[in-house]
C-alpha positions as CSV (number, residue, x, y, z in Angstrom):
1,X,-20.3,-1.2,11.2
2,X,-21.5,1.2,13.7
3,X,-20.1,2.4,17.0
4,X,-21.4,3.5,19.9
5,X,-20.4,7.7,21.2
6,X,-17.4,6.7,23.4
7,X,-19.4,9.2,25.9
8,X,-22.4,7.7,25.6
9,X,-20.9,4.6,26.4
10,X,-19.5,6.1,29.4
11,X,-22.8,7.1,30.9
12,X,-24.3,3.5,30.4
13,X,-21.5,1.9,32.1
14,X,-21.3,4.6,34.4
15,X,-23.8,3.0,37.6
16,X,-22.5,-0.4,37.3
17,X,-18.4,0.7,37.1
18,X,-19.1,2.7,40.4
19,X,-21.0,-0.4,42.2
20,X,-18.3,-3.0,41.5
21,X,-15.5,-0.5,42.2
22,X,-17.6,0.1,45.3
23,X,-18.0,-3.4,45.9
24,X,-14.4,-3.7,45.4
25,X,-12.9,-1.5,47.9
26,X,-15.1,-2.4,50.8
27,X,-13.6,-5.2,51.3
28,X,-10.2,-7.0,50.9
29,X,-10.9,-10.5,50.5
30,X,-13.6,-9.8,47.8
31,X,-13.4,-11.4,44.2
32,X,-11.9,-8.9,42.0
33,X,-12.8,-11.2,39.0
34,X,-15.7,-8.7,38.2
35,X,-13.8,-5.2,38.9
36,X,-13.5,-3.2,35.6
37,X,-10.0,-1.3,35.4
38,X,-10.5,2.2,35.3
39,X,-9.8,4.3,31.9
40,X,-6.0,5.2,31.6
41,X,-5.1,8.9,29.2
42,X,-2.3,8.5,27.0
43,X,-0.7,9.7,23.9
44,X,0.1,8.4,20.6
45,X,2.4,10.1,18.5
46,X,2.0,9.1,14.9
47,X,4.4,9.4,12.0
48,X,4.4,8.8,8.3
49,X,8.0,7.7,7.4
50,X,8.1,7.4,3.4
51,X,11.7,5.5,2.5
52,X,11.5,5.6,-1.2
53,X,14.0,5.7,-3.9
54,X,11.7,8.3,-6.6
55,X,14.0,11.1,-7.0
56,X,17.1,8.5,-7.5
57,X,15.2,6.2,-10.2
58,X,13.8,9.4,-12.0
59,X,17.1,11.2,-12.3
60,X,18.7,8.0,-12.8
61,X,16.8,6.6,-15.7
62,X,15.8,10.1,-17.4
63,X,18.6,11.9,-16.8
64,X,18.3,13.9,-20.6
65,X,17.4,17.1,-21.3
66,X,14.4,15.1,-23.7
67,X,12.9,13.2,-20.5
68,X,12.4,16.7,-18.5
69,X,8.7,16.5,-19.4
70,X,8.4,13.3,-18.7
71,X,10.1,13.9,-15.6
72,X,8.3,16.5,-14.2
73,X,4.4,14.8,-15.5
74,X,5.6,11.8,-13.7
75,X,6.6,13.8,-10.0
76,X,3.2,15.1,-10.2
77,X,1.2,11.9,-11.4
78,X,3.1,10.6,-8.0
79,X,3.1,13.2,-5.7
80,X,0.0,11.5,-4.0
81,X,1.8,8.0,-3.9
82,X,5.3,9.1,-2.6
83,X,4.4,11.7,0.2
84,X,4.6,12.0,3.9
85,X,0.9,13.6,4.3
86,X,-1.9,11.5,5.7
87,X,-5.4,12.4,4.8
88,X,-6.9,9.6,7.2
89,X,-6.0,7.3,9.8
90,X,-7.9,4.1,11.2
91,X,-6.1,2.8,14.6
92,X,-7.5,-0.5,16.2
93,X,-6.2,-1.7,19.6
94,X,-6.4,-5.5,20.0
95,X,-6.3,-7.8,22.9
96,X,-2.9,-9.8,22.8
97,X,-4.9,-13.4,24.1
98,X,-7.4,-15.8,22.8
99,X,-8.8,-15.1,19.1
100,X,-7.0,-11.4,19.6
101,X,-10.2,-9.8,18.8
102,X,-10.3,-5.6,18.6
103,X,-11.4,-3.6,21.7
104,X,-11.2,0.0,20.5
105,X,-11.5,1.3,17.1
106,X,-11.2,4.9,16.0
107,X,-10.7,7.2,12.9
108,X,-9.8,10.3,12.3
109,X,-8.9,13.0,9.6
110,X,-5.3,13.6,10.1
111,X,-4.3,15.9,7.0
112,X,-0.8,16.0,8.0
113,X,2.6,14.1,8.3
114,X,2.8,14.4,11.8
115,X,0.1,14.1,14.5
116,X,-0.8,12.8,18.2
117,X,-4.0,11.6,19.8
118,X,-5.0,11.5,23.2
119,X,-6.4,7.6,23.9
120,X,-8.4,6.8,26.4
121,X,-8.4,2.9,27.1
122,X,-8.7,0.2,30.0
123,X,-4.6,-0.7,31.7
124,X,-3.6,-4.0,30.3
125,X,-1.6,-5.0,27.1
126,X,-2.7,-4.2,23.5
127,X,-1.4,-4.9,20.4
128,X,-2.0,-1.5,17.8
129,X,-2.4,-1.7,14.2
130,X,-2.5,1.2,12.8
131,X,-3.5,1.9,8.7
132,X,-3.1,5.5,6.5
133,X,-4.6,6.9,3.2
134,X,-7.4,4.2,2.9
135,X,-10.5,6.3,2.3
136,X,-9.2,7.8,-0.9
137,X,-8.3,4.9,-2.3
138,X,-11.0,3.0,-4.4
139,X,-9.3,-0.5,-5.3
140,X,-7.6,-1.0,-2.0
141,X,-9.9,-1.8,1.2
142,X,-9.1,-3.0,4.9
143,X,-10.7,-6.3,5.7
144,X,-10.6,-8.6,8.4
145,X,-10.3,-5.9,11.3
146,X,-12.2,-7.2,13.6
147,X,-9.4,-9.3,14.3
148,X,-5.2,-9.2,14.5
149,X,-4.1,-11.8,12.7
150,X,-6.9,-11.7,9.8
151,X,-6.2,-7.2,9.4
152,X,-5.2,-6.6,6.3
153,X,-5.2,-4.5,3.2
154,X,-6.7,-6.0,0.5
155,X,-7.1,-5.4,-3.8
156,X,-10.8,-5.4,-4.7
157,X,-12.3,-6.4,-6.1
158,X,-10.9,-9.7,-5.1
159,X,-10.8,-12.3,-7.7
160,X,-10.9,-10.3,-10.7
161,X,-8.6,-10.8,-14.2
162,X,-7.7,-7.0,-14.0
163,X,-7.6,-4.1,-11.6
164,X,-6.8,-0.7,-11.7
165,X,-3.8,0.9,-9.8
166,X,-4.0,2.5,-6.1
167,X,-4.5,5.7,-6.3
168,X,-3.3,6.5,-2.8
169,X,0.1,5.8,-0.7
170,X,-0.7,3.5,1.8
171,X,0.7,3.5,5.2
172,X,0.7,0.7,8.1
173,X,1.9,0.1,11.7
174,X,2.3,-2.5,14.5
175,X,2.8,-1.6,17.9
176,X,2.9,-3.5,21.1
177,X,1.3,-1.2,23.7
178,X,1.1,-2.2,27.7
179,X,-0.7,0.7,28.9
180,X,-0.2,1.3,32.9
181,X,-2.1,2.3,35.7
182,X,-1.4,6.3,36.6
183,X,1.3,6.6,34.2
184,X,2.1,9.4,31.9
185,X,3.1,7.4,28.5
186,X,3.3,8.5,24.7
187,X,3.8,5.7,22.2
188,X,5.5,6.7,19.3
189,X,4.0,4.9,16.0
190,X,5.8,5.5,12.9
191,X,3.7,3.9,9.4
192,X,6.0,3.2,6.4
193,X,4.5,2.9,3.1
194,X,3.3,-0.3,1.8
195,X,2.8,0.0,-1.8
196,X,5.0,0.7,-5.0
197,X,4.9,1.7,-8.6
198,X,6.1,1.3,-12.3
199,X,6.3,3.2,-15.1
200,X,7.0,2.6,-18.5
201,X,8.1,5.1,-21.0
202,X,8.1,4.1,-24.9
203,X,9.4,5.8,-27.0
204,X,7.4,6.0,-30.4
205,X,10.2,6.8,-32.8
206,X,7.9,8.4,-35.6
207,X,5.4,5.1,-35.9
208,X,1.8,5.8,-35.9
209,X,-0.9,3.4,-34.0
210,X,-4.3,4.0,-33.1
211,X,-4.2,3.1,-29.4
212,X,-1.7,1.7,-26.7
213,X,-2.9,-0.2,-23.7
214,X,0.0,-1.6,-20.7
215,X,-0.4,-3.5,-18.0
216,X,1.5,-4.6,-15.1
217,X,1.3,-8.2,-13.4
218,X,3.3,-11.1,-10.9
219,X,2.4,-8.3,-7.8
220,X,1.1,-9.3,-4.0
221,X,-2.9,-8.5,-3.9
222,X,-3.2,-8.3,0.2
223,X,-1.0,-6.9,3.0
224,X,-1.3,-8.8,5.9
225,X,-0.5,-5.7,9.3
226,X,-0.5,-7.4,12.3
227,X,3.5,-9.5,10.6
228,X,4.0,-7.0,7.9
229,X,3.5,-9.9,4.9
230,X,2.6,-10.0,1.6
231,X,0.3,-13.1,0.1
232,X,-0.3,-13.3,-3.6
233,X,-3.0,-14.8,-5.5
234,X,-3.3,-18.3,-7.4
235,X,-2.9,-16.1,-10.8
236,X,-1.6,-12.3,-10.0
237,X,-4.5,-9.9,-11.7
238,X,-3.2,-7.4,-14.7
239,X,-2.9,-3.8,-13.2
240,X,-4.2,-1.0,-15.2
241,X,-1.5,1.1,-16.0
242,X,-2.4,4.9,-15.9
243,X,-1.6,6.9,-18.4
244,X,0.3,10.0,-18.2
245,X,0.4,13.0,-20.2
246,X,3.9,13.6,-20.8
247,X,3.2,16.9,-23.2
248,X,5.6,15.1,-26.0
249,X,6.0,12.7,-28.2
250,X,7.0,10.3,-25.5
251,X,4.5,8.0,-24.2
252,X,4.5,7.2,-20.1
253,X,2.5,4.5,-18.3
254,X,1.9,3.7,-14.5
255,X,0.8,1.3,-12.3
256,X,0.7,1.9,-8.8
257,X,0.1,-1.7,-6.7
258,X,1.7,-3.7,-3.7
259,X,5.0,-5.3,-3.8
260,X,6.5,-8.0,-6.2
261,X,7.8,-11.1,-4.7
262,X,11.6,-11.4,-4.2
263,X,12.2,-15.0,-3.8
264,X,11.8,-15.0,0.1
265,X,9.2,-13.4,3.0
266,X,8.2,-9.8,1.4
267,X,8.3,-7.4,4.2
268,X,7.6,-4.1,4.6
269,X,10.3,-1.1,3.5
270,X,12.1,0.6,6.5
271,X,15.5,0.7,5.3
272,X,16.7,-1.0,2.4
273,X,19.6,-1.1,-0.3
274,X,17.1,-0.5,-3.6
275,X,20.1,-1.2,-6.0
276,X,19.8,-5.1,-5.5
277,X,20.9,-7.3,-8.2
278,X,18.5,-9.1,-10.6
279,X,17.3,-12.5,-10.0
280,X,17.3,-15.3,-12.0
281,X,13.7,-15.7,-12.9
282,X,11.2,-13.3,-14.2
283,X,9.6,-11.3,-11.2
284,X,6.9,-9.1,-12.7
285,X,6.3,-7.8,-15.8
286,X,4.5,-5.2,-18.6
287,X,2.0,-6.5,-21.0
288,X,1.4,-4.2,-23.6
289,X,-0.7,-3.6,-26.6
290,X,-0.7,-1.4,-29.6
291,X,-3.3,-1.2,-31.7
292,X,-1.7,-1.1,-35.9
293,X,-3.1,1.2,-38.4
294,X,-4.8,-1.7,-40.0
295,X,-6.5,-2.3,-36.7
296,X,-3.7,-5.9,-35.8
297,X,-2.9,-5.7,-32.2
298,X,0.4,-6.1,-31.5
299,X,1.7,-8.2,-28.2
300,X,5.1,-7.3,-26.3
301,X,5.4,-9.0,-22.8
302,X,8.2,-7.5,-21.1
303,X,10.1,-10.1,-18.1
304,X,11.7,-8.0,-15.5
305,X,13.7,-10.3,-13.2
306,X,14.5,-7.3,-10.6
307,X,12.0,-6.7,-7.4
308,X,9.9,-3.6,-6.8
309,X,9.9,-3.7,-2.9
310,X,7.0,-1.7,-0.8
311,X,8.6,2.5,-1.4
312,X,9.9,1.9,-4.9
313,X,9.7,3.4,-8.1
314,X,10.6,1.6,-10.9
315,X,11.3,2.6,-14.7
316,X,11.6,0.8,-17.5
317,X,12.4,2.7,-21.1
318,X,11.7,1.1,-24.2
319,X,10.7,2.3,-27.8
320,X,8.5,1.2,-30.4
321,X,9.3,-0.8,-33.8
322,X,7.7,-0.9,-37.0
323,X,4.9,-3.2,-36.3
324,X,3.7,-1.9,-33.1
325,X,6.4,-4.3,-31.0
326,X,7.9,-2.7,-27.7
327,X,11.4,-2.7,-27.4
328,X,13.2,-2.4,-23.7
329,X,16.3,-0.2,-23.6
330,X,17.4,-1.0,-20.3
331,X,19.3,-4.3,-18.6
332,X,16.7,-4.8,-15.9
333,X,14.4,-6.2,-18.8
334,X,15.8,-9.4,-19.3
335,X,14.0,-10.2,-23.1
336,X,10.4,-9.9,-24.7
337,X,8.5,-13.3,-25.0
338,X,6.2,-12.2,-27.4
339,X,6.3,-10.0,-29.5
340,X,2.8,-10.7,-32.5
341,X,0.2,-9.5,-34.2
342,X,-3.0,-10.8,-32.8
343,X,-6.7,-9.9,-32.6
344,X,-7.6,-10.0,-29.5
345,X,-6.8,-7.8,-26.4
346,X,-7.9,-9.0,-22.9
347,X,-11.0,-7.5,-20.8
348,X,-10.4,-4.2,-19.9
């Protein structure tokens, strides 16, 4: 989409804007249907505010002098997902009637965790949607911004069996704004993240394989901005899970994606209590696959019946068995509903 040089539109409009002000000051019974309100200066204060539970769930679940490795290769495989920074920022101002279609559009390079713009638009109401950290990202784009109520993040490619994880935090805002004739204003927007992760650490115990593959399904595959929602698809895509070098024997796998459902309208993090209980029905869970000496592939589908809200880490430790079978270690893993040798391994 291409947009005109906010100065150049100025000097188009300029002639016309001074005839019909002209026109409407001379006199005072004149329609004032046609009168274009004159560009108000404000500022926009913007604000990433990451609400995350990472350094609880990592000292929590490897908490032993053997998961410091792991520890410390899965803080840096995250410190792009779980950070306050901002590379870029896309902010669209909407009109608040009819099909609420978007009236200004601009981007910049933030590259920080804190920043404010000076805005220059018409007086009248607007609603803001604000979105961080999308150029970077390869699998997630923002679709439908032309628009309110269709703005949204969205998993692409759309459709497919599997996709691979963000690779970026992502950030979002809403903001009514009524912007006023001759008065100095400064809206304060504050994003909070909008996407969350998994990891899965196994545990080998001496076995050998030739390869291990995880991935990570039942997650949301759009964020709807303008009411902070999640939708998910007819059949929720596999996630590749990314692999991390630990620098042991330990193996660790991540997925980085939007929320889980939770059983009621998914929303996104601002503050929240991450130690919920566990529901009564499988929520998400890890596939894996390890390829056997003898070349079997051996399936272990892993229910976990705990959310993974918008902010959150989760990790799930487990440890392999004799004939390439994952076992989980920990109570948020409810059971294993397969565990067999087959020959075949989905698309990848």
């Amino acid at each position: 989409m291409k947009y005109l040089d906010r100065t150049a539109v100025r000097l188009i409009v300029a002639v016309p804007m001074a005839l019909s002000l002209l026109g409407c000051s001379t006199y005072i019974d004149d329609d004032l249907s046609d009168c274009v309100p004159e560009e108000q200066t404000f500022k926009a204060e913007y604000e990433l505010r990451l609400v995350t539970n990472i350094n609880t769930e990592i000292t929590t679940q490897l908490n032993t002098k053997a998961d410091v490795q792991v520890a410390n290769a899965l803080r840096a495989h995250l410190k792009d997902i779980f950070t306050d920074f901002a590379h870029d920022v896309d902010l669209s101002f909407y009109d608040t009637e009819n099909k609420q279609e978007r009236l200004s559009h601009d981007q910049h390079v933030m590259d920080a965790s804190e920043e404010s713009y000076t805005i220059h638009l018409p007086m009248r109401e607007y609603m803001h949607l604000a979105a961080a950290n999308i150029k970077d990202n390869q699998v997630v784009e923002l679709s439908g911004d032309d628009y309110c109520p269709t703005s949204r993040l969205a998993d692409v490619p759309e459709g497919s069996e599997t996709i691979d994880s963000h690779t970026t935090g992502l950030f979002t805002a809403r903001y009514p704004m009524k912007v006023m004739e001759g008065v100095s204003q400064t809206f304060h927007v504050k994003l909070y993240m909008a996407n969350c992760a998994e990891t899965l650490v196994i545990d080998p115990r001496g076995h050998s394989y030739k390869d291990v593959k995880v991935y990570a399904t039942g997650f949301a595959s759009q964020f709807h901005i303008n009411d902070s929602t999640y939708t998910f698809a007819e059949k929720s895509p596999f996630v590749r899970a990314t692999k991390v070098e630990t620098g042991d024997n330990n193996l660790c796998y991540c997925s980085v994606n939007f929320p889980s459902s939770d059983g009621g309208e998914m929303r996104t993090v601002v503050e929240v209590d991450f130690d919920e209980e566990d529901l009564d029905e499988t929520i998400w869970q890890f596939f894996v696959y390890v390829t056997n000496e003898d070349d079997s592939i051996t399936e272990s589908v892993l229910n976990i019946r705990r959310p993974n809200k918008a902010g959150q880490l989760r990790i799930i430790g487990a440890y392999m068995g004799a004939d390439g079978e994952i076992v989980p270690t920990g109570m948020t893993v409810v059971n294993i509903i397969s565990t067999c040798n087959i020959y075949y391994i989905m698309k990848v």
